[in-house]
C-alpha positions as CSV (number, residue, x, y, z in Angstrom):
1,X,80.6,52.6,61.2
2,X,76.9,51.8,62.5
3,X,74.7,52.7,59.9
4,X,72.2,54.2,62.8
5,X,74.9,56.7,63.7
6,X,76.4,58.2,60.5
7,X,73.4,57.5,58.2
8,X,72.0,60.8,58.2
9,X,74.8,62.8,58.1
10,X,76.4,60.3,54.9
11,X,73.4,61.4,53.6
12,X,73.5,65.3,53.6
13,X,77.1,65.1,52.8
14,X,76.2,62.7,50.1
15,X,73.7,64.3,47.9
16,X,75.9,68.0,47.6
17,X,77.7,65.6,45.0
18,X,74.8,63.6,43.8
19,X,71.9,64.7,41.4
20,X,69.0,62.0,41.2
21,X,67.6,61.7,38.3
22,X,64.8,59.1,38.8
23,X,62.5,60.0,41.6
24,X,61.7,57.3,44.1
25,X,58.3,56.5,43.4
26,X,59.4,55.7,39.5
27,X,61.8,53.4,40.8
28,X,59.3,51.4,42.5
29,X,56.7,51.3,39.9
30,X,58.5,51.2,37.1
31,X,60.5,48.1,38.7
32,X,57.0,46.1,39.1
33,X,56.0,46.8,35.5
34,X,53.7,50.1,35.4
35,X,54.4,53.3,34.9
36,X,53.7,55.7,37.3
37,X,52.0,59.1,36.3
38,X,53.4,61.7,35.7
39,X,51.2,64.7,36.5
40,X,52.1,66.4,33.1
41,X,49.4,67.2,30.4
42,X,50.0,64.8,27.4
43,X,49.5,68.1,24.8
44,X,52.1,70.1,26.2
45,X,54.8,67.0,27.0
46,X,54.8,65.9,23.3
47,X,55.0,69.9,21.8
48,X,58.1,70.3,24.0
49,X,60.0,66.8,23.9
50,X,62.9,67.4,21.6
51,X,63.8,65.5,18.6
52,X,64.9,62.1,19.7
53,X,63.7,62.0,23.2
54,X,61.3,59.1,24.1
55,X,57.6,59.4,23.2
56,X,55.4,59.2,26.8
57,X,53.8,56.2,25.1
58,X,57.2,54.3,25.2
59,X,57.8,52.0,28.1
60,X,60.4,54.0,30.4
61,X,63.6,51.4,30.8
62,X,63.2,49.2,33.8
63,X,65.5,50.4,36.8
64,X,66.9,47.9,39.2
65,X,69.1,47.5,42.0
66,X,72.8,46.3,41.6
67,X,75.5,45.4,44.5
68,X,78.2,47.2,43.2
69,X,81.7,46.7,44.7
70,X,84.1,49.6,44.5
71,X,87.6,50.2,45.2
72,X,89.3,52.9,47.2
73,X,92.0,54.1,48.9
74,X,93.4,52.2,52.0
75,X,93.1,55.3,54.2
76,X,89.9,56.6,53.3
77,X,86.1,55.1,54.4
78,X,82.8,54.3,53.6
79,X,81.9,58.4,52.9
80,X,84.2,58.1,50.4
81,X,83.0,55.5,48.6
82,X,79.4,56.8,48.2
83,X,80.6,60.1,46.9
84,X,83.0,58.4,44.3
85,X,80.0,56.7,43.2
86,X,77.7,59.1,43.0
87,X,80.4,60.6,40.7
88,X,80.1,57.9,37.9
89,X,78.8,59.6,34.6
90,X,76.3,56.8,33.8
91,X,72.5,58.0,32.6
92,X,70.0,57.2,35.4
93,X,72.2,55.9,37.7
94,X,71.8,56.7,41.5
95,X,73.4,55.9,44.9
96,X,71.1,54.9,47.8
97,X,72.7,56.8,50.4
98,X,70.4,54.9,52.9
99,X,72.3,51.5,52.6
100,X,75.4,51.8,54.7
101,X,78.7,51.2,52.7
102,X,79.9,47.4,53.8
103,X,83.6,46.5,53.9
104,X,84.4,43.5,51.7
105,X,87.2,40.9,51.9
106,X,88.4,40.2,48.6
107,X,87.7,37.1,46.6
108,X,90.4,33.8,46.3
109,X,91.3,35.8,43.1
110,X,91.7,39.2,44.7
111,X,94.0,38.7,47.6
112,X,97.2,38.5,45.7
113,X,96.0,41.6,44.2
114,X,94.6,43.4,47.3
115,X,97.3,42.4,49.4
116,X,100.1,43.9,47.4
117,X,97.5,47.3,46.6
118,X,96.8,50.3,49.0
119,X,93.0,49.5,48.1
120,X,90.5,48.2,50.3
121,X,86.5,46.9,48.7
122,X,83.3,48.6,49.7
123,X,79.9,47.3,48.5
124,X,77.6,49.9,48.1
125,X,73.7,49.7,46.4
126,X,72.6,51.5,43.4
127,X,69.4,51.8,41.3
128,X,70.4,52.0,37.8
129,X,68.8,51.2,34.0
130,X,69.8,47.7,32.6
131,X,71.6,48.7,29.7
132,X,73.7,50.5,31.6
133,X,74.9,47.7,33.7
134,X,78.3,47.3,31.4
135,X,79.1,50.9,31.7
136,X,78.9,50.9,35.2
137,X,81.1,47.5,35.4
138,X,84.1,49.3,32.7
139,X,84.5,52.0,35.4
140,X,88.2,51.2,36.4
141,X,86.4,51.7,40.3
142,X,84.2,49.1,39.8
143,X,85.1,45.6,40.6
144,X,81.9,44.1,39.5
145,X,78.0,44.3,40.3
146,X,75.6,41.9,41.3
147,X,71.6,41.4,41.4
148,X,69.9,42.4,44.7
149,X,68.2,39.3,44.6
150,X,65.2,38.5,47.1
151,X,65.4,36.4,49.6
152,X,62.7,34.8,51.8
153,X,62.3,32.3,54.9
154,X,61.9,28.9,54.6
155,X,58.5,28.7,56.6
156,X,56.1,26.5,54.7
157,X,54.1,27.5,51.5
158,X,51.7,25.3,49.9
159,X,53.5,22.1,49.8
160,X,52.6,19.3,47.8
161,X,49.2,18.0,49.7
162,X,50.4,14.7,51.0
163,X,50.2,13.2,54.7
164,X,52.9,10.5,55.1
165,X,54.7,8.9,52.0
166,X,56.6,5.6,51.7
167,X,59.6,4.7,49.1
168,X,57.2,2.3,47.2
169,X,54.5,5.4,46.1
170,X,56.3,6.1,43.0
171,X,56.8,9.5,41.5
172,X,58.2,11.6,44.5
173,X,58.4,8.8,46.7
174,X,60.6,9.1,50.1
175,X,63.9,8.2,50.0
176,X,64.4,7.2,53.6
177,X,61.5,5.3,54.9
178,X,58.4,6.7,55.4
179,X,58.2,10.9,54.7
180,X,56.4,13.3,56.8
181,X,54.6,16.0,54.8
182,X,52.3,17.0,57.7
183,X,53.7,20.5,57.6
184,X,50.3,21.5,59.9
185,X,50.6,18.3,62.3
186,X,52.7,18.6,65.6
187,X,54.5,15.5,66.6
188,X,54.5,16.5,70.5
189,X,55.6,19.7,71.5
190,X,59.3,21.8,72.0
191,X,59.6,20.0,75.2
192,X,59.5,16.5,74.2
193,X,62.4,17.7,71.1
194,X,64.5,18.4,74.2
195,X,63.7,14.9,75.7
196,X,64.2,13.5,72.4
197,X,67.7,14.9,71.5
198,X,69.1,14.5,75.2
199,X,69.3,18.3,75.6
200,X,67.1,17.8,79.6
201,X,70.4,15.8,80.7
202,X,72.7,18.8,79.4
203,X,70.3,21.2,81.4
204,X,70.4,18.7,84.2
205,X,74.4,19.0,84.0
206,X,73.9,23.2,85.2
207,X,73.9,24.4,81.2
208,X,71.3,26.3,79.9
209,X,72.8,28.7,77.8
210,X,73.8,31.0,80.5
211,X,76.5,33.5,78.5
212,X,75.3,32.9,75.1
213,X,73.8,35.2,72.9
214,X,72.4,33.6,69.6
215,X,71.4,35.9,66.7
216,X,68.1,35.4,64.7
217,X,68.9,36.8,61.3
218,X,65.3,36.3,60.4
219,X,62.1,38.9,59.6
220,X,62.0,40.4,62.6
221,X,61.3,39.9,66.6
222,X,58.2,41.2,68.6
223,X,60.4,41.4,71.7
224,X,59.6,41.9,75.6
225,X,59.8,45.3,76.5
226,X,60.1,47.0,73.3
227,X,57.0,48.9,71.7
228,X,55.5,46.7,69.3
229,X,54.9,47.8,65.6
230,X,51.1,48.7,65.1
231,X,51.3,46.9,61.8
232,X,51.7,43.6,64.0
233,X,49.1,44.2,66.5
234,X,46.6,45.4,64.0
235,X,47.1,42.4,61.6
236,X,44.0,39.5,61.9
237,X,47.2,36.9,62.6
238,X,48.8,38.1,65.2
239,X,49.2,36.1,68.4
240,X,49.6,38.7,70.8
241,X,52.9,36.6,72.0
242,X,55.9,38.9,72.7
243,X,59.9,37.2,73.2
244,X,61.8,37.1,76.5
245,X,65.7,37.3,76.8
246,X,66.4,40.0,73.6
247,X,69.2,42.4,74.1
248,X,69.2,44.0,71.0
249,X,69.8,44.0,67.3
250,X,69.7,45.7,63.9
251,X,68.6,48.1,62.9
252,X,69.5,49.9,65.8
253,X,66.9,52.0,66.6
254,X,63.9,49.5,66.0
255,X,65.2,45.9,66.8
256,X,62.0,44.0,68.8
257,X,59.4,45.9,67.4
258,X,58.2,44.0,64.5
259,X,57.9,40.7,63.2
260,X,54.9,41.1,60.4
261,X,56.7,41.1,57.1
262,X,57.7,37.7,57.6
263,X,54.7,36.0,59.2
264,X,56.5,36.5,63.1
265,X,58.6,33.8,61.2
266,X,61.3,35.5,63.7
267,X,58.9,34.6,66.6
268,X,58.8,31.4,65.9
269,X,63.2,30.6,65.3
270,X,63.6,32.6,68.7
271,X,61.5,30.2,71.0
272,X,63.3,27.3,69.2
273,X,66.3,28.8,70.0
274,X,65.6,29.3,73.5
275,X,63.6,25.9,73.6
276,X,66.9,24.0,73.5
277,X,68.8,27.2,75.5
278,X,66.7,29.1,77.9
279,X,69.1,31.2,79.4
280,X,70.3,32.3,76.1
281,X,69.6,35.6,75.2
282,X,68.6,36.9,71.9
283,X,69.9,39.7,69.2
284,X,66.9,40.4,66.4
285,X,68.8,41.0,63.1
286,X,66.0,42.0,61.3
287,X,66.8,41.4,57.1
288,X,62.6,42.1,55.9
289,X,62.8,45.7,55.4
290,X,62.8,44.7,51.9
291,X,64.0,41.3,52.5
292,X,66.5,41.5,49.8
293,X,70.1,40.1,50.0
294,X,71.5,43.6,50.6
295,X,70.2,43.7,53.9
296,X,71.0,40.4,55.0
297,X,74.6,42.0,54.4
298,X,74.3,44.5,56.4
299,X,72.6,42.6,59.4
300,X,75.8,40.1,59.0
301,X,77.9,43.2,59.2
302,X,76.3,44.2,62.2
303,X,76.9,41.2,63.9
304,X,80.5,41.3,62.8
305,X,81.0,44.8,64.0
306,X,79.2,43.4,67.4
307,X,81.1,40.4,67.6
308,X,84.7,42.2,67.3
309,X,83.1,44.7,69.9
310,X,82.6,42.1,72.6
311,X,82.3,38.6,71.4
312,X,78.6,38.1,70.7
313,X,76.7,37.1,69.1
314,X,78.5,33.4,69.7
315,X,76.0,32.0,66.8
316,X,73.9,33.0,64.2
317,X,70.7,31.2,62.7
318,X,69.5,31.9,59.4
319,X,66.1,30.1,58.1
320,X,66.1,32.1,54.7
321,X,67.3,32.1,51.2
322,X,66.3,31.5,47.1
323,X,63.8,28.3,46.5
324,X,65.4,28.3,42.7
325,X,68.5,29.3,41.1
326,X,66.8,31.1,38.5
327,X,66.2,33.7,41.0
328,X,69.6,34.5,41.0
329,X,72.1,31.8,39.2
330,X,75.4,34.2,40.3
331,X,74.0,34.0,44.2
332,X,73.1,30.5,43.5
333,X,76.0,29.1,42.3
334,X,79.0,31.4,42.4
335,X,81.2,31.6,46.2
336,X,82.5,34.7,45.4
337,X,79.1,36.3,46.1
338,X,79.5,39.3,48.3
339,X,77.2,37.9,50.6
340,X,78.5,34.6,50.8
341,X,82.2,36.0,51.4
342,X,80.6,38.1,54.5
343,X,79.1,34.6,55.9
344,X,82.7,33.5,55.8
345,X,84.0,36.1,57.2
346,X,81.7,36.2,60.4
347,X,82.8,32.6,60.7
348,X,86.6,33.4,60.2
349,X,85.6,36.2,62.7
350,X,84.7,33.2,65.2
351,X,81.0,33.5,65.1
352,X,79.3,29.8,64.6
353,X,76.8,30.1,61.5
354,X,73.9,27.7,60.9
355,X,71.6,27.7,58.0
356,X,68.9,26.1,57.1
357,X,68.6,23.7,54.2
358,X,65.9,24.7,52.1
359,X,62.3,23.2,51.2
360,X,62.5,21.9,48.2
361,X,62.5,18.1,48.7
362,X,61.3,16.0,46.2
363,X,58.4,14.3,47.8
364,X,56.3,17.4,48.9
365,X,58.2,20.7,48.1
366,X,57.4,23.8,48.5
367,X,55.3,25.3,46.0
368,X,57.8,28.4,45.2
369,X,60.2,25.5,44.3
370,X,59.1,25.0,40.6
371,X,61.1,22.3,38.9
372,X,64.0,23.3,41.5
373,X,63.6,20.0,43.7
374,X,65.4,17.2,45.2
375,X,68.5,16.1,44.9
376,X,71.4,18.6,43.5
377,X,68.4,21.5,42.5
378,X,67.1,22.4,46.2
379,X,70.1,24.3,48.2
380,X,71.5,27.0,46.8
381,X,73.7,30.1,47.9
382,X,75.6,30.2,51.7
383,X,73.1,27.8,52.7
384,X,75.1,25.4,50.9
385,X,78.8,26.6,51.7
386,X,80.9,24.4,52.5
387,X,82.6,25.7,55.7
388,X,78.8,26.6,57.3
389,X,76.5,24.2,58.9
390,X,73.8,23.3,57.2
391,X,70.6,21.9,58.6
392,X,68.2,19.4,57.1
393,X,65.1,18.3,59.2
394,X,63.1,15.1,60.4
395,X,60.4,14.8,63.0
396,X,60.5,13.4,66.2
397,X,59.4,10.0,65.2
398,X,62.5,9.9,63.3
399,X,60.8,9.9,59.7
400,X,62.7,12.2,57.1
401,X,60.4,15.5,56.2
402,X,60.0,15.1,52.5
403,X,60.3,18.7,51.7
404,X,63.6,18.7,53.3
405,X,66.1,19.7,50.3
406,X,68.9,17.1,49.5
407,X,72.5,17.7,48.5
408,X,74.3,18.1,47.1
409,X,74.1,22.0,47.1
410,X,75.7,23.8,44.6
411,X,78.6,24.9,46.6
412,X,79.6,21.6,47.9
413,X,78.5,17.9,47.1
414,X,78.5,16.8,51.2
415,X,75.1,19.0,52.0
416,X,73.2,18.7,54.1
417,X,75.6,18.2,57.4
418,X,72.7,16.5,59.4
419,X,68.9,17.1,60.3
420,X,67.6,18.6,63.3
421,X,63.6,18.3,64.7
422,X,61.2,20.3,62.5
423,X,57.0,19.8,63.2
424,X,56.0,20.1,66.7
425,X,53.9,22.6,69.1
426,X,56.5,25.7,69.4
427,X,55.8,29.3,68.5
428,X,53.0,28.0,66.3
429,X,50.9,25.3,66.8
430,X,53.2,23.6,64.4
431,X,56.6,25.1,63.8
432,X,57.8,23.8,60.6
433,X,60.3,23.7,57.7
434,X,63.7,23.5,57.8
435,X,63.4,26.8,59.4
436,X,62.1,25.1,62.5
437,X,65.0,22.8,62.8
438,X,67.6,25.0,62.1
439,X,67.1,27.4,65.2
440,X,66.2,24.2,67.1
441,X,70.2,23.0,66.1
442,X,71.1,26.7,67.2
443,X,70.0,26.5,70.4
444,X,72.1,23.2,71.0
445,X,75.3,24.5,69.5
446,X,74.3,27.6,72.3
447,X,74.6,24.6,75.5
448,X,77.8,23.0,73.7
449,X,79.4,26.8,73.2
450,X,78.5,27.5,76.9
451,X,80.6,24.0,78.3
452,X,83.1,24.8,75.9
453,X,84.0,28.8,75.1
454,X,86.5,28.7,72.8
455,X,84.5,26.6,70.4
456,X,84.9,26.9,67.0
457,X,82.8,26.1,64.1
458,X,84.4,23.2,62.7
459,X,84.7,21.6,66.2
460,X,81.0,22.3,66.6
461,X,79.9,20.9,62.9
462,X,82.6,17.5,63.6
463,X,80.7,16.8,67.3
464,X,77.3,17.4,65.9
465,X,78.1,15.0,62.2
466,X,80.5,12.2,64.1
467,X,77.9,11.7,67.1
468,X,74.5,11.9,64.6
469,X,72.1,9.2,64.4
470,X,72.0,7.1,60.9
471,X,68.2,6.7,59.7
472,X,69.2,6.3,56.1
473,X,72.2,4.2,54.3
474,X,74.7,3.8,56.4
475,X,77.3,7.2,56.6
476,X,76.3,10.0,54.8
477,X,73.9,10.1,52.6
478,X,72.1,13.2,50.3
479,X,68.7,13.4,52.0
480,X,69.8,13.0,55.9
481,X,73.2,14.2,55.7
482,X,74.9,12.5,58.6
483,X,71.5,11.9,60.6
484,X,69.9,13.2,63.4
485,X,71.7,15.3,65.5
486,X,72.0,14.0,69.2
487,X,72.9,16.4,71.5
488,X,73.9,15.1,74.9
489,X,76.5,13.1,72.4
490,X,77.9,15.9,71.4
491,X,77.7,17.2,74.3
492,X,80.1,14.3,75.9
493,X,82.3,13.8,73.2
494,X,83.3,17.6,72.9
495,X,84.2,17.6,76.7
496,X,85.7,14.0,77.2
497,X,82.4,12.4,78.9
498,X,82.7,8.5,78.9
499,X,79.9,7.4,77.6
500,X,78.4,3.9,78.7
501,X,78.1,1.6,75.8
502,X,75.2,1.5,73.1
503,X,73.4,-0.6,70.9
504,X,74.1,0.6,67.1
505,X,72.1,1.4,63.8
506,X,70.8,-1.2,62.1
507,X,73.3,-2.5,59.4
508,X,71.6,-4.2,56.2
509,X,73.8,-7.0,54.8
510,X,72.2,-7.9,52.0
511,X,70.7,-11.9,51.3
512,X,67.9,-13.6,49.9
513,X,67.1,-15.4,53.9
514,X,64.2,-18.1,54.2
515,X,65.9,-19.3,57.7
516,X,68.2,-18.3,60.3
517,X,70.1,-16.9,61.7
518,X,73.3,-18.9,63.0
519,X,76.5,-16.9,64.1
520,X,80.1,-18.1,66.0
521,X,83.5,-16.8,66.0
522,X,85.9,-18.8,66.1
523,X,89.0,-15.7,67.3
524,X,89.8,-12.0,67.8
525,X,88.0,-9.9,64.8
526,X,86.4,-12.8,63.3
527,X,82.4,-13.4,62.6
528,X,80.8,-16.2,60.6
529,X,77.4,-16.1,60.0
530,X,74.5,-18.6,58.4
531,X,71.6,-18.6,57.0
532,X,69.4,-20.7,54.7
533,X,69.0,-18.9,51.4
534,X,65.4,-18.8,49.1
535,X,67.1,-21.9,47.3
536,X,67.1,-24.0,50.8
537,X,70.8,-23.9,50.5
538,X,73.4,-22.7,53.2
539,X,74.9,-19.3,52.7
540,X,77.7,-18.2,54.7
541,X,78.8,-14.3,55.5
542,X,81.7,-13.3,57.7
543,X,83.7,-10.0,59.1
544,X,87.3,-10.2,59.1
545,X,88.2,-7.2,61.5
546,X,87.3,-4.5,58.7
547,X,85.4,-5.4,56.3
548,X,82.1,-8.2,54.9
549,X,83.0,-10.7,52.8
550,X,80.2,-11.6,49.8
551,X,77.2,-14.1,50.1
552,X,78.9,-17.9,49.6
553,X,76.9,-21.0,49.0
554,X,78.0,-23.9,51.0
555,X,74.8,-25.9,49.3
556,X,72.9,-27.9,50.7
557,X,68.9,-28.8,51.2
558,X,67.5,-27.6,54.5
559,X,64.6,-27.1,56.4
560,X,65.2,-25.3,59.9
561,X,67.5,-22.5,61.0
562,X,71.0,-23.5,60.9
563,X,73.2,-23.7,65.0
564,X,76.7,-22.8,64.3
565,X,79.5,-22.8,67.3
566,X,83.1,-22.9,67.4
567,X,85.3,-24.8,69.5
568,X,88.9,-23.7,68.6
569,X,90.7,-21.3,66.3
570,X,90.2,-21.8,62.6
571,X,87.1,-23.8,63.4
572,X,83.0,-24.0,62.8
573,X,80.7,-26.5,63.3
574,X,77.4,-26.0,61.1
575,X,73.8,-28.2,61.8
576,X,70.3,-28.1,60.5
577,X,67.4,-30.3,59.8
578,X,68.2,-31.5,56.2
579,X,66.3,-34.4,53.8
580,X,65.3,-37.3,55.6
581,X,64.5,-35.0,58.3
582,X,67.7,-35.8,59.3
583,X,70.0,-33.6,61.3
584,X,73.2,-32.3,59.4
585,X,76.1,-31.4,59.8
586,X,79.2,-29.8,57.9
587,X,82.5,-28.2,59.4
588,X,85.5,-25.9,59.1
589,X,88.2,-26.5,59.5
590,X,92.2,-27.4,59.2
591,X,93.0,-31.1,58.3
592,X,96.0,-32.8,59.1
């Protein structure tokens, strides 16, 4: 059902069997903590309240919105549903018939129930009075309710003011290297990100993203050829910059039109997208029409509904979420969120879902992050699932962005996957935030979906972690995830290209050195190597096929860099300038 098409006639059918008992405007002001007015003269409201009936001066009960998740039959369909509800005897409570019904899989725990039932879930939206929440979760319908929490992109709020910020700073020091937190300061522009991650040679290889269709579940596209919002024109920030290549979206009847709500944060993810995939084309899912988590449901339901319909969207970016778990700990921490079982089910659905981190790094975090930073306290929700990708972000200099939020999330201890490029000339001036990198990731899974169709999102993740570049301990690590994602690697390794052979990462091995170094290998999978240790001794390291050994002393009292070279199997020859200024020498070897 298309919520465009039916809405309005849900709607009229709905409210013969509905009676709403808090009027709209209450709803909103009561839910920010006024009270609206109510027209009536004070004199004559208090002579006719009846015994026991709250005084005007009383606070009316806070109403808020609840995700409620129903059951009904097999054979019957979202109308149903909503009328059913609107049924419950529950004080206050009312249906918004404007949020279309959305089909729910059933948790882990459900499916032995749900499978053997003639029952299906719907999750429906409701306004209803606090106290009231447990009487609306006993209804024998009622599966359970949720918080509508809201959610917002990860576009750059006042961060901690620092410019670049090394390990040995203290406090929220970097944890790889040197941090960028020069949110504001490009580091080249979208075309040298393409150069950078290798993506020129997969255009130079005929792929461009010809086929693809990416969707941008953001705040909203101003689109070419569609009538742009006069909320966005009129507004002292807008750029007067419209998108190419978008074919449509959700909501239905005003996808492309505006972008506002969320800063044209849209704007920007779209020409990252098709920075990295020009010939990809576009579908605005538009979740800011109250950029709550009940319409980033729907927009995912959309793209299901589209995707079943005829295969696109192929991916889906998403640069939003929570900054802390108090904003909603169920969301935040609990997989069985409706909204995080519809993530999984447009994967299961074969659509390839990015999301972005988060910016709530410990060195310079967001400011909307309170005490929720760093490591373990900075990705929450789907943006943290395990089965989706989840992108972290560096610059193009390779130096970690410290507001980029570090795993592990609180749905997995392996997040992030990898980072992608964040700070350079885009959209903006500077597109930034993990929300930068995360369409820019996007747009490369778009070119490797193009060479290979039947791609799948674990095949995409595996190509993107296993060909990454290092640039903090070596593997995986909490901050950088995998590394930085190289594309034209992924590229080859996903379609069998031979690649010619490359220099490493950096390995650190550890060593107090004041001299050397020596190395020799003496047979197949063997290394020895020398140096001369703070102590002027000889230490000795060596790699056995697998594996380092530990630091060993061979003693000692040297002055230059120690030669080594073997001659045979099982054999070393060690020199260096010793006492005397004498040359030494000391062996390995078998004896008779």
């Amino acid at each position: 059902m298309k919520r465009t098409e039916k809405a309005s006639s849900m709607e009229a059918e709905t409210r013969k069997h509905q009676s709403k008992n808090v009027d709209e405007h209450i709803f909103h002001e009561t839910s920010r903590g006024r009270m609206p007015s109510s027209g009536m003269d004070e004199g004559a409201a208090k002579a006719e309240m009846a015994e026991g009936e709250m005084s005007p001066n009383e606070p009316e009960e806070r109403m808020v919105e609840r995700l409620v998740e129903v059951k009904i039959p097999a054979n019957r369909n979202a109308l149903f549903a909503l009328n059913m509800a609107s049924a419950f005897d529950i004080a206050g409570f009312q249906v918004d018939t404007s949020f279309e019904p959305v089909p729910s899989t059933p948790s882990p725990d459900q499916k032995a129930l749900f499978a053997s039932s003639e029952e299906q879930i719907f999750t429906i939206l409701v306004k209803i009075k606090e106290s009231e929440i447990p009487a609306l979760e006993s209804n024998p319908k009622v599966i359970r309710s949720w918080k509508n929490v809201e959610i917002e992109p990860f576009a750059l709020s006042d961060p901690i003011q620092e410019s670049f910020v090394s390990p040995s700073m203290g406090g929220g020091s970097c944890p790889i290297g040197i941090c960028d937190c020069e949110s504001w300061n490009p580091k080249g522009d979208i075309e040298d990100v393409a150069k950078y991650l290798g993506v020129d040679k997969i255009w130079s290889a005929g792929l461009k993203g010809d086929g693809i269709v990416v969707g941008v579940v953001d705040g909203g596209i101003t689109a070419e050829g569609r009538p742009t919002n006069e909320e966005d024109t009129s507004n002292p920030s807008w750029q007067n910059k419209l998108i190419p290549r978008v074919i449509g979206g959700w909501p239905a009847d005003s996808w492309g039109t505006t972008g506002v709500k969320w800063g044209w944060h849209g704007n920007m993810c779209s020409t990252d997208v098709l920075g990295m995939a020009p010939q990809a084309k576009i579908y605005d899912i538009r979740i800011s029409d109250g950029s709550f988590i009940s319409n980033a449901l729907s927009g995912f339901q959309w793209a299901i509904n589209q995707h079943h319909s005829d295969g696109t969207p192929q991916i889906l970016t998403c640069s939003f979420g929570i900054y802390q778990k108090n904003w909603d700990e169920e969301y935040a921490s609990n997989p069985d969120h409706p909204f995080t079982r519809k993530v999984l089910e447009a994967i299961d659905e074969g659509i390839i879902v990015l999301f972005a981190a988060g910016n709530c790094g410990s060195t310079c975090p967001d400011g909307r992050c309170g005490s929720d930073v760093g490591p373990g306290k900075s990705i929450w929700g789907a943006n943290g699932h395990k089965k989706v990708i989840t992108v972290g972000a560096v610059n193009k200099n390779e130096q970690f962005v410290g507001y980029s939020s570090q795993g592990p999330s609180s749905l997995d201890q392996n997040k992030p996957d990898f980072c992608s490029i964040t700070h350079f000339k885009g959209f903006n001036a500077c597109d930034n935030g993990t929300s930068a990198a995360t369409p820019v990731a996007a747009g490369i899974v778009a070119l490797l979906k193009q060479s290979n169709a039947s791609l799948k999102q674990d095949q995409a993740k595996s190509a993107l972690l296993d060909t990454a570049k290092n640039i903090g301990p070596v593997g995986w690590n909490p901050h950088s995830g995998a590394g930085i994602i190289q594309a034209k690697a992924a590229y080859d390794k996903l379609n069998g290209v031979s690649s010619s052979a490359i220099w490493s990462n950096w390995e650190n091995l550890g060593g107090s050195c004041t001299e050397g170094v020596a190395a020799s290998s003496w047979g197949a999978d063997r290394l020895d190597c020398f140096v001369v240790g703070n102590d002027r001794a000889l230490w000795h390291k060596w790699w056995n096929g697998s594996t380092w050994s530990d630091w060993e002393s061979l003693g000692g009292k040297l002055y230059s860099a120690p030669t080594a070279i073997s001659w045979g199997l099982n054999r070393i020859d060690v020199f260096s300038i010793g006492g005397e200024r004498a040359m030494w020498h000391k062996w390995f070897g078998k004896t008779a």
